[in-house]
N, C-alpha and C positions, 0 to 999 in steps of 0.2 A: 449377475444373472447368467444361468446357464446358458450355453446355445446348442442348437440343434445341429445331430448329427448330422453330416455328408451325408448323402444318400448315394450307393453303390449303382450307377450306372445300367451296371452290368446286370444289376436284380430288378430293373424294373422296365416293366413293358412297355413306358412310354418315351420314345427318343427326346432329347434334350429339346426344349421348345424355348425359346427368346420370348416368345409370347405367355406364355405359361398357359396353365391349367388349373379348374379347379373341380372337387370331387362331389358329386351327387352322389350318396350312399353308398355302393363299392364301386359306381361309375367313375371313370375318369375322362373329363371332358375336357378338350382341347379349346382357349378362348377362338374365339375367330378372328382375322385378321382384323384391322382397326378403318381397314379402308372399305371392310363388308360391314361394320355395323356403323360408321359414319352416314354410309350412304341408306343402309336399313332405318335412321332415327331420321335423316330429311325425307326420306320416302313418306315413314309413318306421321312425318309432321303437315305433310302437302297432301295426305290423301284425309285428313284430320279438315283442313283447311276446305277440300275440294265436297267432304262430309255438309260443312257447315254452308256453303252455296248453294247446292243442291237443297238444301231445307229450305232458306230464304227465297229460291226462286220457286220451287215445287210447291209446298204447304198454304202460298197465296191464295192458289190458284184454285183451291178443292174444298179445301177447310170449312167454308161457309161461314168465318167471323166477321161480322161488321164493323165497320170503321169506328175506332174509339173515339166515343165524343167527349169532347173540349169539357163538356160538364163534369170527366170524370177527374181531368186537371185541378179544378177549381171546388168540387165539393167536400165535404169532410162527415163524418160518421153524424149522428142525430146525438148523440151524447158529448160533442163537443163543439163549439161556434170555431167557426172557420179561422179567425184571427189567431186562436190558438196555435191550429196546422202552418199556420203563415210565421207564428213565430217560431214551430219548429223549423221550418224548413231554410227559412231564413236564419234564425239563429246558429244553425249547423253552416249555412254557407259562411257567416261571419266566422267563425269560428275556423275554418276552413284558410280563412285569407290570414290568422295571424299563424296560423301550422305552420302555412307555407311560408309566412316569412321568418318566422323564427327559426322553425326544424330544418327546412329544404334550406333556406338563403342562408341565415345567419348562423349556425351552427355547424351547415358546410363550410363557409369563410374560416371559422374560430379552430373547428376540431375536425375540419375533413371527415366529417361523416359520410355515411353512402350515397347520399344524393339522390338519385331517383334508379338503384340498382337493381331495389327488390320489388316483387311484385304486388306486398305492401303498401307502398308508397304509390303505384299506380291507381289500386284500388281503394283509399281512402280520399286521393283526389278526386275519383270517379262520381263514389258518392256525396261530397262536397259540391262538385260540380252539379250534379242532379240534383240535388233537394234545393240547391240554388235555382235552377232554372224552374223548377215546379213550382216555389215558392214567389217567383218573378212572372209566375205568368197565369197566378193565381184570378189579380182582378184584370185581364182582359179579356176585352168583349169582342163577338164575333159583330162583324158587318152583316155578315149573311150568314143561313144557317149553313153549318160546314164549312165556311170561310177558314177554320182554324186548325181543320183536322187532320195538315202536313204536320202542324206544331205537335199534335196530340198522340198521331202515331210514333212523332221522334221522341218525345218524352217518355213514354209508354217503351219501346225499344230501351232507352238510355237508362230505366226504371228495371224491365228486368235483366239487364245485364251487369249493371249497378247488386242488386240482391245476389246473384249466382256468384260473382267475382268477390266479393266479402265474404259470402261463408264460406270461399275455396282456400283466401286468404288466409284467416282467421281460424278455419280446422287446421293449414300448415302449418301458423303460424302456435298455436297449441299443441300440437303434433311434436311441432320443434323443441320447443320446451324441452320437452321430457325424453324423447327421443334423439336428438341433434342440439346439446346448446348451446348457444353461441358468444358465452361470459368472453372468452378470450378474444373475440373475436371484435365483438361490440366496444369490450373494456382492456381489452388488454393484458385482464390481470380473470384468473379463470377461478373465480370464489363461488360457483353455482352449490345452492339454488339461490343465494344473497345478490347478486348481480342485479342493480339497479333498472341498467336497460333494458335488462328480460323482463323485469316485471312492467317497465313503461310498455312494451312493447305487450304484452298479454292485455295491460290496461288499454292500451289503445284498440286491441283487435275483441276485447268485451265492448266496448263504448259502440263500436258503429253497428252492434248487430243490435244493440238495444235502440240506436237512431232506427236502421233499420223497421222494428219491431212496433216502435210507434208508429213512425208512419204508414206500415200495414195496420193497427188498432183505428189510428186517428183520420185517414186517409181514403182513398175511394181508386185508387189506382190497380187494373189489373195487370195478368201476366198472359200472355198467349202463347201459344205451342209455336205457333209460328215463327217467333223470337228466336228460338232454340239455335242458330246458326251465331248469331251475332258475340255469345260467350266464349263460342270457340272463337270466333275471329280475333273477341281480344285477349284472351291464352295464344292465339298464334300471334300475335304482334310482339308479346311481351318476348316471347321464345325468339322472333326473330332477333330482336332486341338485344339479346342477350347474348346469340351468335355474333349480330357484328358487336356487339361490346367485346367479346375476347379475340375476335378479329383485331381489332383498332388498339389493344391494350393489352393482349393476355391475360385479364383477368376475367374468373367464373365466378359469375353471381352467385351459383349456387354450383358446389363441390358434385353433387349425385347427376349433377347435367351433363357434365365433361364428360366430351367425347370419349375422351381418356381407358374414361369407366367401362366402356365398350356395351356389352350386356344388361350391363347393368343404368348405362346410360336409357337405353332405349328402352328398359319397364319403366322408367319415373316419366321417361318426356309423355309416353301413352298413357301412363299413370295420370300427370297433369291434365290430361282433355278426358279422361274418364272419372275424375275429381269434378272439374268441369260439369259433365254432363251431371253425374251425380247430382252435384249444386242445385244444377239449373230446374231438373224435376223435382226434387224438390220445394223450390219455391214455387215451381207451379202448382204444385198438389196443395198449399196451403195457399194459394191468391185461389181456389177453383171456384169458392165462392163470390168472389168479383165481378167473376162474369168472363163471358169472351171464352168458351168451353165449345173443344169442337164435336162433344158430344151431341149426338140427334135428337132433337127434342129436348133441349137441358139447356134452360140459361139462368146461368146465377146473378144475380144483383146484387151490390152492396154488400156490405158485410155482413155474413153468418145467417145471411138467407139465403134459401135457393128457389128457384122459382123455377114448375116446368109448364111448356109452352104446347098446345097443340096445333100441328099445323107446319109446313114451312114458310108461311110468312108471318106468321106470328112475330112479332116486334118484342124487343126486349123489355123486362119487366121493370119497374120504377125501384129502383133500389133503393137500400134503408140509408140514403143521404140527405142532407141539404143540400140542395140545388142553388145555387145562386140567383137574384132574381136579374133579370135580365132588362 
């Protein structure tokens, strides 16, 4: 292979830089030192963070959404009987506990797999864990009315951050594919696009948006505006994560995070909470008919009706579910 010329010092405008350079069009840009953009990407990951509080404590307070009631845990669309939804939601949690012992425990022991590195693995347990818990607390009865509506708001929370964190996964994780991928890295032996694990790994990040999918068809759970903080929060947990992971070990979960990268570090980490955000409108524009819209005069019910209200104390409207009988 040829290599490239020396380049004559003396012909070029830009003094010798340890850090290098690299060229916008006939620009020539000098990287920034590595201790300006470390502290630029923790800046942009705490003012990300300090974003997502200010939503959860502000948006309470004004919004005018009523407290999600427990009935909306519990009921399921009019074209399907409830036990259905109980056995998706259950079925995915079972399914959920042999993942984790097989993929995470036993497959880590055998072939040192990644364990819990990628953000992946955080997000398929999330939503294992929620359609577990929605389907656990299916048949419980309130004592009092509103007795249960700490449970309903956490479910509800855990339900859209569950949704926004899977499709952030899962566009990565298809993104990667084709863009970044990672036969050698998975298998050792770099045969793309035949590589086993990539295609488990596509099969795994098709499968939970179709869990997903159903239990928005089959289900009665909305998404509120208000929510909106808590997917950054868990994009910033994982990011913290993954700084003390190459704290403790030197290793980077992901190559495009490293600090290293410098400029280039700091478009992906904001990249990640603008994915995020992405995500997250998203699923709220397709839950809007659910209900729990802080539009004025507008409350949706149930699926693929809308119902408008005159009035501000107009009560919400009976959605297109089974209600449980109580």
């Amino acid at each position: 292979m040829p290599r490239p010329s020396p380049v004559d010092p003396s012909s070029s405008s830009v003094d010798d830089d340890p850090l290098g350079a690299f060229d916008v069009g006939e620009l020539r840009i000098r990287k920034p030192p590595p201790a300006w953009t470390t502290a630029a990407i923790v800046s942009s990951v705490l003012a990300w963070g300090g974003l997502a509080v200010h939503n959860l404590r502000a948006l309470p307070r004004f919004d005018g959404v009523p407290p999600v009631s427990f009935d909306r845990v519990r009921a399921s669309a009019k074209f399907i009987p409830r036990s259905a939804l109980f056995a998706l939601r259950v079925g995915t949690f079972l399914f959920g506990i042999f993942f984790v012992g097989y993929h995470m425990i036993y497959e880590e022991r055998k072939k040192h797999t990644d364990g819990m590195e990628y953000l992946s693995d955080w997000t398929i347990l999330l939503l294992f864990a929620t359609e577990g818990a929605l389907g656990l607390s299916m048949y419980r009865k309130e004592r009092e009315e509103g007795d249960l509506n700490g449970l309903a708001n956490a479910l509800t929370i855990a339900y859209a951050t569950t949704w926004t964190m899977n499709l952030v996964a899962s566009a990565g994780a298809w993104f990667s594919f084709f863009a970044y991928p990672m036969c050698a890295t998975l298998e050792g032996v770099d045969d793309y696009p035949k590589c086993y694990l990539e295609w488990y790994r596509l099969t795994e990040h098709a499968a939970n948006i179709v869990v997903l999918f159903l239990e928005f068809l089959c289900g009665a759970m909305p998404i509120r505006r208000r929510d909106f903080g808590w997917p950054i929060l868990f994009m910033e947990a994982y990011v913290l994560f993954s700084w003390f992971s190459f704290w403790r070990s030197g290793k980077v979960v992901y190559d495009m995070f490293a600090f290293s990268k410098g400029l280039e570090s700091l478009a992906w980490h904001n990249g990640a909470f603008l994915g995020t955000t992405a995500a997250f409108f998203i699923a709220l524009r397709l839950h809007q008919r659910k209900g729990y819209r802080t539009a004025p005069g507008v409350r949706a019910a149930g699926p693929f009706i809308v119902a408008r209200v005159d009035g501000e104390g107009a009560g919400e409207a009976d959605p297109l579910v089974d209600r449980p009988k109580t």
